[in-house]
Steps between C-alpha positions, in 0.01 A plus 500: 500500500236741471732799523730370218170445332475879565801635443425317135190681440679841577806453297256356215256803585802750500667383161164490279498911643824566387440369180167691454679823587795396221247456271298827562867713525580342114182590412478837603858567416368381124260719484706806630727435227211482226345767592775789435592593192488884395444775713535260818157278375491334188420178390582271157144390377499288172165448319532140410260316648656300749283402824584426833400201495713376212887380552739788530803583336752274569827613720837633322679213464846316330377258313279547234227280433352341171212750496756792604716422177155502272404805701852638372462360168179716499653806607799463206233489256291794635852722510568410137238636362528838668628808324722720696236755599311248619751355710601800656116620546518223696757597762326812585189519805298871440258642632180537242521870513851523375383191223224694396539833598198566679488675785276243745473160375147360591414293185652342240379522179619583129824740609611229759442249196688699266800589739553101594515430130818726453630515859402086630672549865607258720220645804317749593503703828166647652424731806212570681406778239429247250266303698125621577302232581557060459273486179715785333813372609430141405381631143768739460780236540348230297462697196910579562588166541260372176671830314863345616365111383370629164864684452755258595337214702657575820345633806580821695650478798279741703603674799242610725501726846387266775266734718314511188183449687445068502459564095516181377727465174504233243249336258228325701633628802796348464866618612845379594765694662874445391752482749727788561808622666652836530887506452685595693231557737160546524307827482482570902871449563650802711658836320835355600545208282616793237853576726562102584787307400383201228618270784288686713185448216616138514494417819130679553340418250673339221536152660182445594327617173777219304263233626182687387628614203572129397162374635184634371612851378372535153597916467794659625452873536809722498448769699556846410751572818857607467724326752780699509781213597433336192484678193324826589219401204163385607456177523238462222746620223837339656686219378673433812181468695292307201770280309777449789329489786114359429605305256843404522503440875183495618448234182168691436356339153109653506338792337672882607326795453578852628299733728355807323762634269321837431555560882835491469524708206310741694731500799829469318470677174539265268243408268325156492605382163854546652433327814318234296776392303759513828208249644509262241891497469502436892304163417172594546208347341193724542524899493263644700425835416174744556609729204668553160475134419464557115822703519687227765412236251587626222847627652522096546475415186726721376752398770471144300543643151844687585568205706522614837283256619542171337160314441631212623434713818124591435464150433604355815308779659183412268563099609463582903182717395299230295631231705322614816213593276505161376500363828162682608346414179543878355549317118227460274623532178165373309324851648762700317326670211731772400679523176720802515860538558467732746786686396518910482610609191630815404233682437293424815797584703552839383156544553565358814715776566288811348237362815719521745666844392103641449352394820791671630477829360113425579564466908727858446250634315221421783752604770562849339143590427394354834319192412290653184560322196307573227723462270668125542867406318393157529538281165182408293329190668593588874222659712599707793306570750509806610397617141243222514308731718461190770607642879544147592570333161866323505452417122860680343742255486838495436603157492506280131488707232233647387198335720191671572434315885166290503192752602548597882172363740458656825784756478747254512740385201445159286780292421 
């Protein structure tokens, strides 16, 4: 008797272990996941004061409930009263130096203000350059994400390293991570997964990331990898990979954004704008890209006004977006203060254009006389800083048209 008694114990004893070590493998393989995203280490932060101690989001699942269908309700309405720019703003994740122009983000002030009112992005990404110290950072991205409410109402998305030092991001110290996957793997899979068969993918990694895709995966991210068996396109701007096979038969239904568009351009040729109209055709949702996002999204909305891109599409796209913002309560319309249309017209695109084409012939102008420019091509209103006489001044921008950046502190560049 005593040594069944025993034997109960142990077996007792032995399955409470098993289950502890379950529990500690799902939650470390959660927090792998969550913490890459961009260059190997990135994580999805969203400013919207949600707590750990409150409920989380709820699951992906069939059936809707009673507050779902209000929360869609909600989400019609918001998407009605967008214009087109806005809605396609919103599909695109930046980083604030190609927003603004700047060369190191560190604050945000009037120019980060000014370049959310006529660019009002989906997210914004950060690196480790942007972030000095936990007051700075915390001040720097609440005066983006009360810029973004004043403009449209909607949050930023913002995109953070992770080894940014135990900074602590969010108002009152407050910060949620969303759930990501990579697709079709994550950032550390082997070299070889470019030269496998899609059966091959599948049976690695594809069948096991169905059942996490479909669980708490809020973000899909398309990876910029070309598998060669499939369509010999990366992933990130393929329509086999994001609308046949994520979608169609891995029944994938969330948020999918792309991996760094401007590092494919780089590596392949083409230019983002390009690459950022193949993503959205593919089926995704959010364009990531690190540069050129006035020119990507305005190659977007011409895509829709010749009618290569139906916006029926953006919509649907927009929908997933606000949805999930929605969700982590990223909507507060009654903080929106703008009145603007946000639209370019004519006139402030050409002089759009007269920027770019003078802080070209500026950077030639400084390569040929070896860095000495005392004579700047810049337009009237745009500092730059070599001929601002600062050695470690990062005030010329050429972002929005026609900004002077906010006055530079500690040799760094305001936002």
């Amino acid at each position: 008797m005593s040594t069944r008694k025993s034997r109960n114990r142990f077996r007792i004893f032995r399955a409470l272990v098993i289950c502890i070590i379950v529990v500690l493998a799902i939650g470390a393989a959660g927090y792998a996941v969550g913490t890459r995203l961009f260059d190997h280490h990135g994580i999805v932060y969203i400013n919207s004061g949600y707590s750990d101690s409150e409920r989380e989001p709820m699951e992906n699942v069939l059936d809707k409930s009673e507050d779902e269908e209000t929360e869609d309700a909600d989400v019609a309405a918001v998407l009605k009263d967008m214009t087109l720019h806005e809605k396609v703003s919103q599909m695109f994740v930046t980083s604030p130096e190609a927003l603004t122009g700047i060369k190191t983000a560190v604050q945000a002030g009037s120019t980060t203000q000014t370049c959310l009112e006529k660019y009002p992005t989906g997210g914004l990404a950060y690196a480790e350059k942007n972030f000095e110290d936990e007051e700075q950072t915390k001040t720097m991205l609440d005066n983006t994400q009360q810029y973004a409410l004043q403009r449209s109402g909607i949050r930023l998305l913002i995109v953070t390293p992770a080894e940014s030092g135990g900074i602590q991001i969010g108002e009152d110290n407050q910060k949620a991570s969303i759930p990501i996957s990579y697709f079709p793997a994550d950032s550390t899979a082997d070299a070889g997964i470019a030269s496998m068969t899609e059966e091959e993918i599948s049976e690695k990694y594809l069948d096991s990331l169905k059942t996490q895709l479909n669980g708490r995966t809020k973000i899909a991210v398309a990876r910029n990898l070309i598998i060669n068996d499939v369509d010999g396109q990366a992933v990130s701007v393929s329509r086999d990979w994001i609308r046949d096979i994520l979608r169609n038969d891995l029944g994938y239904s969330g948020v999918v954004m792309t991996e760094d568009l401007s590092l494919l351009a780089a590596s392949d040729g083409s230019s983002v704008s390009d690459l950022a109209l193949s993503a959205i055709r593919a089926g995704a949702d959010l364009v990531y890209t690190g540069k050129d996002l006035q020119a990507a999204v305005q190659a977007v909305e011409a895509a829709v006004s010749s009618g290569s891109i139906t916006e029926e599409m953006i919509d649907q796209s927009v929908t997933r977006i606000l949805s999930l913002k929605n969700e982590y309560g990223m909507i507060s319309l009654t903080e929106k203060t703008y009145e603007g249309s946000g639209e370019l017209d004519a006139s402030e695109q050409a002089a759009n254009n007269t920027q770019e084409q003078a802080a070209a012939d500026n950077a030639n102008n400084k390569k040929n006389n070896g860095g000495n420019n005392s004579g700047s091509n810049l337009p009237e209103g745009v500092v730059d800083d070599n001929a601002s006489g600062g050695k470690n001044s990062n005030t010329g921008s050429a972002g929005i048209e026609g900004l002077v950046d906010d006055p530079v502190q500690s040799g760094n560049a305001a936002g």
